[in-house]
N, C-alpha and C positions, 0 to 999 in steps of 0.2 A: 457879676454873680455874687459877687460877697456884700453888696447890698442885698442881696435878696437874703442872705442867711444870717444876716440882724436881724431881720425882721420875725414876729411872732407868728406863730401859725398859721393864724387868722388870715394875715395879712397876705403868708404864703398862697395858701387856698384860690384866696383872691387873685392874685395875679396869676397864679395857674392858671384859674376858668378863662381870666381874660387870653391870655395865648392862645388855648386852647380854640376861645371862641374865633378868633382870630384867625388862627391857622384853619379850622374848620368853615368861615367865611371864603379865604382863599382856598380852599377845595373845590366849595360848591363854584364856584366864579369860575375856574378853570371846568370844570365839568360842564358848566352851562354853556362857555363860549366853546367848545371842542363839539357838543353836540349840536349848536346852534349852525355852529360851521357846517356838518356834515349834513344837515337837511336840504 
């Protein structure tokens, strides 16, 4: 984590969306295979 907190805003930004998009990737993926199962 304290590489992340060198880093400029900018840069913050950036790697938030990436997690974010990431974790929100692995959501849809669990939601897909959980509903996919139940059919």
């Amino acid at each position: 984590m304290k590489m992340i907190q060198q880093l400029d805003d900018e840069d913050k930004q950036t790697i938030f969306k990436l997690i974010d998009k990431m974790l929100t990737n692995k959501k849809f993926k669990d939601f897909f295979s959980k509903n996919i199962a139940a059919l």
